[in-house]
C-alpha positions in Angstrom: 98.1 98.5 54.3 96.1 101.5 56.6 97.4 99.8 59.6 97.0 102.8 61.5 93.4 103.1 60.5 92.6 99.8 61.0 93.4 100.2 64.6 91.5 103.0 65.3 88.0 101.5 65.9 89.6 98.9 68.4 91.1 101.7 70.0 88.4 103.8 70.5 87.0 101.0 72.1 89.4 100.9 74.9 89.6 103.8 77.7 93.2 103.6 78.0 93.9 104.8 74.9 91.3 107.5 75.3 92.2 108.3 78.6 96.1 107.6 79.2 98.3 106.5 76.3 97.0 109.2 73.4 97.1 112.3 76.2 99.0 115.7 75.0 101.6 116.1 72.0 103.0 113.1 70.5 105.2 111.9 67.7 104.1 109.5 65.4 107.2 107.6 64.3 107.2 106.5 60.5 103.6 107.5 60.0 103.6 109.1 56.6 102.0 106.5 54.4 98.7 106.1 57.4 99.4 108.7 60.1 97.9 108.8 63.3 97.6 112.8 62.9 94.7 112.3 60.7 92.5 110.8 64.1 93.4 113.9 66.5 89.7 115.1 67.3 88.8 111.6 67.9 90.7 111.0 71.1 89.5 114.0 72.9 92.9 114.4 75.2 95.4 114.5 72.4 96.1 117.5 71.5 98.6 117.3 68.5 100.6 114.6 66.6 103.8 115.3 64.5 104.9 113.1 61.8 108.4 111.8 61.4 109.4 109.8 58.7 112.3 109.5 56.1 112.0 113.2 55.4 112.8 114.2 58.9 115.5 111.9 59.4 116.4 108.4 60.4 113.8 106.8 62.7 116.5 104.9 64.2 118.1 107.7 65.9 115.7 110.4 66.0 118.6 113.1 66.0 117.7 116.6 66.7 114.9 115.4 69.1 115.6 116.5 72.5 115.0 114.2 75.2 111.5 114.2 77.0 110.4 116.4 74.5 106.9 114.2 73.9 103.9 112.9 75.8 103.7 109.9 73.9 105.0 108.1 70.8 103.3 105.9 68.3 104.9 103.6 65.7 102.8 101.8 63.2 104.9 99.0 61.4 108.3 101.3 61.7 110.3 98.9 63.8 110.7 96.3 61.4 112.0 98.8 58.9 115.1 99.7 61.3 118.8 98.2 61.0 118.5 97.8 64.9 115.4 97.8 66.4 117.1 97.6 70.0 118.4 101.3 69.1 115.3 102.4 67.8 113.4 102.0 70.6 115.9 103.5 73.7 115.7 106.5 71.4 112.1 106.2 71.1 111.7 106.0 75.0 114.6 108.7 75.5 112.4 111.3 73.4 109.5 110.3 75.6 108.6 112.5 79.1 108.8 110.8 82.1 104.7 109.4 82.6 104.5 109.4 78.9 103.9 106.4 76.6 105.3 104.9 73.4 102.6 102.2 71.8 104.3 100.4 69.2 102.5 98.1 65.9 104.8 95.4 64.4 104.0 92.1 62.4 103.5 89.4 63.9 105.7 86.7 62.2 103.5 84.0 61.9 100.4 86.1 60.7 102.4 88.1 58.2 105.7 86.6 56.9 104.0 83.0 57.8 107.2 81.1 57.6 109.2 82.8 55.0 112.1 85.3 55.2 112.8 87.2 53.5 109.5 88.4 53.3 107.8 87.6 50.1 104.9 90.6 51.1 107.1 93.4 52.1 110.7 93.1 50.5 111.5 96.2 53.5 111.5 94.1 56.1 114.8 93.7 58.2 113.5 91.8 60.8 109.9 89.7 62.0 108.3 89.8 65.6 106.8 87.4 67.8 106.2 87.5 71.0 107.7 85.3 72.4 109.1 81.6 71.2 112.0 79.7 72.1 112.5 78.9 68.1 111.6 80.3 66.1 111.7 79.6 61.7 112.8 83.2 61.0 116.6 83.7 60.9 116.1 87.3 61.9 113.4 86.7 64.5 112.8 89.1 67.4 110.8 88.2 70.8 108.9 91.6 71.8 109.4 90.6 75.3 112.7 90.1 75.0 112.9 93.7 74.0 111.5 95.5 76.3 112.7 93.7 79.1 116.5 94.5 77.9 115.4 99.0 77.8 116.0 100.7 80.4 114.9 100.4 84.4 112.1 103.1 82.7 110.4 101.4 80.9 107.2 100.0 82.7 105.6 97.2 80.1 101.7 98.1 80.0 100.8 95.7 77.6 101.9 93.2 74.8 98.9 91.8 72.5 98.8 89.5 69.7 96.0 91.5 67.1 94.8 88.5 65.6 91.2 89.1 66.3 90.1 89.8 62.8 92.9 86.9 61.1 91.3 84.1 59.3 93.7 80.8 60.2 91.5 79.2 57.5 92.5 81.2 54.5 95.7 80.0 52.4 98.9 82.0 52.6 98.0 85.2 51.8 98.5 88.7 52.8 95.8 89.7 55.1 96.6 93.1 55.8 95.7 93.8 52.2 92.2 93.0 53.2 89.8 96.0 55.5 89.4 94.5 58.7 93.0 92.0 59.1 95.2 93.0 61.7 98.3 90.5 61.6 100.3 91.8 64.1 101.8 92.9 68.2 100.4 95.5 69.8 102.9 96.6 72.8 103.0 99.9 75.3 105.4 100.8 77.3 105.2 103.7 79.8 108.4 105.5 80.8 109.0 105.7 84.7 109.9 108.8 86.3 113.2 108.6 88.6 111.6 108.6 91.5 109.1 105.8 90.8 112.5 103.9 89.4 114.0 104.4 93.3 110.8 103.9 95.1 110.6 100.4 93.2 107.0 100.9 91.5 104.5 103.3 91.4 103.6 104.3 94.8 100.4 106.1 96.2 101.6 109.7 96.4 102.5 110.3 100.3 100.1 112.6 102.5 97.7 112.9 99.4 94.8 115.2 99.8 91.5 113.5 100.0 87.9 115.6 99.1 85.9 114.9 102.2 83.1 112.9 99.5 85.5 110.5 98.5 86.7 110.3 102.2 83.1 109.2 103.1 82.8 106.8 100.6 86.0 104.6 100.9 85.6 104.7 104.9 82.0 103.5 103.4 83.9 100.2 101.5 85.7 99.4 104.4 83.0 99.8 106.9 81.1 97.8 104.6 83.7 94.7 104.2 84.0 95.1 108.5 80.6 94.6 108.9 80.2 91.3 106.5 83.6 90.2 108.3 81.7 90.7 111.7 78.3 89.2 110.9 80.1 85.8 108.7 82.5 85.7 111.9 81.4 82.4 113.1 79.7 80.4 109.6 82.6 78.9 107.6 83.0 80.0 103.8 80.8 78.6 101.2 79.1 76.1 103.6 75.3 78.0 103.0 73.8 75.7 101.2 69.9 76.5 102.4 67.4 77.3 99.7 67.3 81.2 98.4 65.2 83.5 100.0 63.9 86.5 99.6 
């Protein structure tokens, strides 16, 4: 229920997502009941999102899409849907340009499905999703970290979080996405590696950078600064001031 929507106030709320993962054209991967497109003037460095749902073909296999042909992808409560998930997302990060970002909703198992498969609140459901647990009750359970540590050498895991700010453990089994605030599920981004970062091992400082004189000033400033408490501290041991405060 308005997932999507549901997201975007906590969203909003966190300069990545302003700043890094919603930057420049993206696809917004089974989005036609609550798309993302609706939000564009809201995240001022997006600049367009397309919708692609069953109309435009299976979400599984994204065929047609060239590869690194988006800045990002989104996928509210999509994955679930799919017949492999494992599929879904190497297309997903194959469609994706090297920098870009994919940020992926599912369920979480225990806060939706809540010990039942198949679900008995959304009949569509081919798999559940937890992070991670060594057992799990579902007999078509999926650890998320499992996932996207099996893609590709390019794909960088930025963040997996359980959304269970807004779930009410107290309640009796219900449905709590049907309510306006509940959020029942994983959150996960993953940013796609360009080659060279993939050879280089990580992301790297960029070699023989150029530096604006003012910033040059001010980080010389941070490590004059730590010098000098290095040099005055030389000869009183750690955490051993115990004298009373002065001004």
């Amino acid at each position: 229920m308005k997932e999507c929507s549901k997201s975007i106030p906590r969203r909003l709320s966190q300069p990545n997502f302003l700043n890094k993962y919603f930057v420049g054209r993206g696809l917004d991967i089974g989005g036609k009941p609550d798309p993302l497109a609706l939000y564009v003037e809201l995240f001022g460095r997006m600049d367009s999102v397309c919708t692609w749902d069953l109309e435009q073909g299976d979400a599984q296999l994204l065929a047609g899409v060239a590869d690194a042909s988006y800045d990002f992808v989104h996928s509210s409560h999509c994955l679930e849907h799919l017949r492999d998930p494992r599929e879904g997302l190497v297309n997903w990060l194959r469609v994706v340009k090297p920098g870009g970002h994919l940020v992926i909703l599912v369920p979480d198992e225990d806060l939706y499905e809540q010990g039942q498969f198949p679900s008995t609140f959304n009949g569509d459901h081919r798999w559940t999703f937890t992070i991670f647990k060594a057992g799990s009750w579902s007999p078509r359970s999926l650890n998320v970290l499992t996932l996207v540590t099996d893609l590709a050498p390019q794909a960088e895991v930025v963040k997996v979080e359980r959304l269970d700010a807004t779930y009410r453990h107290a309640l009796p089994r219900f449905d709590q996405t049907l309510t306006p605030v509940g959020e029942c599920g994983i959150e996960f981004i993953l940013r796609k590696r360009p080659i060279s970062e993939i050879d280089a091992g990580g992301r790297l400082p960029p070699p023989d950078a150029p530096v604006p004189a003012e910033l040059r000033v001010h980080l010389n400033q941070y490590q004059n600064d730590r010098d000098t408490l290095k040099s005055h501290n030389r000869h009183t041991p750690p955490f051993g001031d115990d004298r009373p405060l002065h001004a």
